[in-house]
C-alpha positions in Angstrom: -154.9 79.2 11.2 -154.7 79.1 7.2 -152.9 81.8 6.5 -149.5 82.5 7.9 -148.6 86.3 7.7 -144.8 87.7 7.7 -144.3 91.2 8.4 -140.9 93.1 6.9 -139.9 97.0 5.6 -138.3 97.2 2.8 -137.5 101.0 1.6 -139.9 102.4 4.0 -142.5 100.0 2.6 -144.3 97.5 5.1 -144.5 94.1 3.2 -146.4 91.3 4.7 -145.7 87.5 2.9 -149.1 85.6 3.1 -149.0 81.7 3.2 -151.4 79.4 2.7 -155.2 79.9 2.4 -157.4 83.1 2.7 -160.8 81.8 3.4 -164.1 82.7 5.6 -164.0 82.9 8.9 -160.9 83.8 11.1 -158.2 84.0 8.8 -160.0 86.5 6.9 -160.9 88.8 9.7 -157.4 88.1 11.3 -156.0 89.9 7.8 -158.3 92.5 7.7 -157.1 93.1 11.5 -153.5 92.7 11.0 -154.1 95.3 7.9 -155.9 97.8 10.1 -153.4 97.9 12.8 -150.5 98.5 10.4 -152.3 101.6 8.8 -153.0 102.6 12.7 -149.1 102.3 13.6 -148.7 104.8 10.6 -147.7 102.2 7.8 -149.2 104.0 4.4 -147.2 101.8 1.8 -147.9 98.1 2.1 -147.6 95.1 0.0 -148.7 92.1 0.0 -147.0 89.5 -1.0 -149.2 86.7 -2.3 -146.1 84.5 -3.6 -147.3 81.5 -1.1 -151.1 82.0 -1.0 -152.5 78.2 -2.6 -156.3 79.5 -2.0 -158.5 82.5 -1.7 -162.3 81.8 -1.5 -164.6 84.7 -2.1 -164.4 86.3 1.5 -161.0 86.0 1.1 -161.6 88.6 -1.7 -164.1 90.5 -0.2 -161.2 91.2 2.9 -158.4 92.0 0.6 -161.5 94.6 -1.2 -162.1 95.9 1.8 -158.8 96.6 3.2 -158.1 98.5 -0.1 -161.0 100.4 0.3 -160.2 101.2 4.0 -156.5 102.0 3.4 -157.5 104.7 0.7 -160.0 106.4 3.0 -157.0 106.9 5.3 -154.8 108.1 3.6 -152.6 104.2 2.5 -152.1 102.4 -0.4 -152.0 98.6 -0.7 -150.2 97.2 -3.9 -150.4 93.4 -4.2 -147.7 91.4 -5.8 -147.1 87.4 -7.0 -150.9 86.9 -7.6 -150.5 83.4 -9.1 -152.4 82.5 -11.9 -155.5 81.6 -10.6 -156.0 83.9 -8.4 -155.3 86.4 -11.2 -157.9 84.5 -13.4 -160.9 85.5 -10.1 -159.9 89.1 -9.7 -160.4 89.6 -13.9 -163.7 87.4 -13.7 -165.1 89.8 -10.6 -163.4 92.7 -12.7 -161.0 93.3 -9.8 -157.9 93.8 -11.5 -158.6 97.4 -11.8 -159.6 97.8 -8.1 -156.2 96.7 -7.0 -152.4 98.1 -7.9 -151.0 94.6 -9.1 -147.5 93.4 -9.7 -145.7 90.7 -10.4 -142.8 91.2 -8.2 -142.1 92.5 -4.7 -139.6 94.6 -6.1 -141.6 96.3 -8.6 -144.3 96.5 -6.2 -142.2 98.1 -3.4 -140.8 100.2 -6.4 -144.0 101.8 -7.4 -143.8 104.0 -4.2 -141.1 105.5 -5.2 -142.0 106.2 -8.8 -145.1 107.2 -7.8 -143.6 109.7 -5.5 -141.1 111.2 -8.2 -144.2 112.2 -10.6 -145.8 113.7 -7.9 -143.0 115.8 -7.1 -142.4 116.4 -10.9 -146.4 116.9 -11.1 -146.1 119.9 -8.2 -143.0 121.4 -9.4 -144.7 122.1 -12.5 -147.7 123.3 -10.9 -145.1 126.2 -8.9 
């Protein structure tokens, strides 16, 4: 296996720490699986962190496209944190950047949640 995944909560937030490569073939479908099962057990904030990641090939992309996709239809959001330069550099190039809610820290991106929940209630309050 290329990719080593580490699963954690963090303010009600499921974080999982990838490390190593994201490419074709198992790894990809084994993250796209491991995705799927968390938004199954319930888990609607996730972030990945991709701190340790040295190589993403294009189904590497396509699975972290597709989970996104898949976790909005239900109902989740995936943020995605530590992108590392190049793999920065592919998402602009495939104008990606915009598909994905990107940060450069697990903090911030654990954070967002909660931000994103105060203008929501702010949002509705005003709405009353």
């Amino acid at each position: 296996m290329n990719v080593k995944m580490t699963n954690s909560e963090v303010a009600g937030v499921s974080v999982m720490a990838l490390d190593g490569r994201i490419v074709m073939g198992e790894d990809s479908r084994y993250l796209g699986e491991k995705l799927k099962s968390l938004i199954e057990e319930g888990k609607k904030k996730i972030v990945l962190n991709m701190a340790n990641i040295s190589y993403i090939d294009s189904a590497g992309v396509g699975t972290l496209v597709a989970a996104h996709i898949s976790a909005k239809t239900q109902g989740a959001s995936v943020r995605v944190c530590h992108l590392g330069r190049k793999f920065h550099e592919v998402l602009q190039i495939a104008k990606l950047l915009s598909v994905f809610d990107v940060y450069d820290t697990e903090v911030a991106a654990v954070g967002s949640f909660e931000e994103f929940a105060e203008e929501v209630c702010v949002h509705t309050a005003g709405i009353a």
